[in-house]
C-alpha positions as CSV (number, residue, x, y, z in Angstrom):
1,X,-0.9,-6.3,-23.9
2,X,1.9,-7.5,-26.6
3,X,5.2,-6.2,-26.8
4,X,6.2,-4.9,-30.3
5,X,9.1,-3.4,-30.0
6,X,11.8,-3.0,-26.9
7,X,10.0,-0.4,-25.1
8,X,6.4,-0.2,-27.3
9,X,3.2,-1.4,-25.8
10,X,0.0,-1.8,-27.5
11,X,-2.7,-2.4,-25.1
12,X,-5.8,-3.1,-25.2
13,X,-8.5,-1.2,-24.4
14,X,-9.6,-2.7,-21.2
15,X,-5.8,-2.8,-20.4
16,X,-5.1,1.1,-20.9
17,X,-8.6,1.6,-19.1
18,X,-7.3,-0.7,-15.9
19,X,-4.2,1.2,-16.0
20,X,-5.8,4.8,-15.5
21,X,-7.9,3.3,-12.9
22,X,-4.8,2.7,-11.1
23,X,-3.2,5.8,-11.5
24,X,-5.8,7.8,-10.7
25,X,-6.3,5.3,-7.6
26,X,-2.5,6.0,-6.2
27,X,-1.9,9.4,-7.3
28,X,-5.5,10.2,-5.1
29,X,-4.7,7.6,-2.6
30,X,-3.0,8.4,0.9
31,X,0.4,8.5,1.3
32,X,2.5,8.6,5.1
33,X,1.8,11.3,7.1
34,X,3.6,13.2,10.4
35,X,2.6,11.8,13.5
36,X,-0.1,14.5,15.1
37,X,0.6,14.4,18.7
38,X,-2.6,15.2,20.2
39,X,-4.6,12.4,18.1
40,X,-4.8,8.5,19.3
41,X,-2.7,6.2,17.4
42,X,-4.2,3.2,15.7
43,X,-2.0,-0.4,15.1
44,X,-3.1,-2.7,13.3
45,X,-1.3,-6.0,12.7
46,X,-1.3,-9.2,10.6
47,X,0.7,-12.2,10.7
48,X,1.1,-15.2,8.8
49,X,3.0,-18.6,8.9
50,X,6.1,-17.1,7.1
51,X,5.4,-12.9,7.6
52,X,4.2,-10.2,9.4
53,X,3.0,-7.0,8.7
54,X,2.0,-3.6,10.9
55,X,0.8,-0.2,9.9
56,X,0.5,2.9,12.6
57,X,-2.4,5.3,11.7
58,X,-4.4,8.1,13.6
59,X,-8.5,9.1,13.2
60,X,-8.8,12.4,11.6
61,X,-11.5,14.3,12.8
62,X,-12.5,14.2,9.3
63,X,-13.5,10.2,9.6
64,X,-10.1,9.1,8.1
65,X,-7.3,7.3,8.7
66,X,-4.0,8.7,8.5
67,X,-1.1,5.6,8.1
68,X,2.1,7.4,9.8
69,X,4.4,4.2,9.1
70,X,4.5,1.1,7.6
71,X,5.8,-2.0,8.5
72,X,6.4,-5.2,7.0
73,X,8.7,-8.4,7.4
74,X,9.8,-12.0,6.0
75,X,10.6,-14.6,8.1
76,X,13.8,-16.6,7.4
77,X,13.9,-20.1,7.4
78,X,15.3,-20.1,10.8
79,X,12.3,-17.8,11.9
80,X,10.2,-20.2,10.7
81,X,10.9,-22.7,12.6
């Protein structure tokens, strides 16, 4: 991709092909959902040296999981050690 003017692109064909990949991906993707009351929640977590990271989900009956809320954090130095 090259920039010819302030605010023109010209990409390249793999590029603008990548790119509508991606939007199709997110605009198709799941986004948060209300918490359903009567299904079992789901949490998974992830931590690193230096962060940590949680999302809350349900099952659908439909074989899917359904994120409710996302959580992510970065330790400060003081964390850190």
């Amino acid at each position: 991709m090259r920039i010819l003017e302030k605010s023109t692109f010209l990409a390249e064909h793999w590029a603008q092909h990548a790119f509508e990949a991606l939007k199709i991906t997110f605009t198709l993707a799941s986004v948060l959902v209300h918490a359903h009351p009567t299904k079992p929640y789901i949490l998974e977590m992830n931590a690193l040296d230096f962060v940590v990271g949680a999302i809350l989900s349900y099952y659908s009956i439909d074989n899917q999981f359904y994120p409710i809320a996302i959580y992510s954090w970065k330790f400060t130095a003081i964390e850190i050690n």
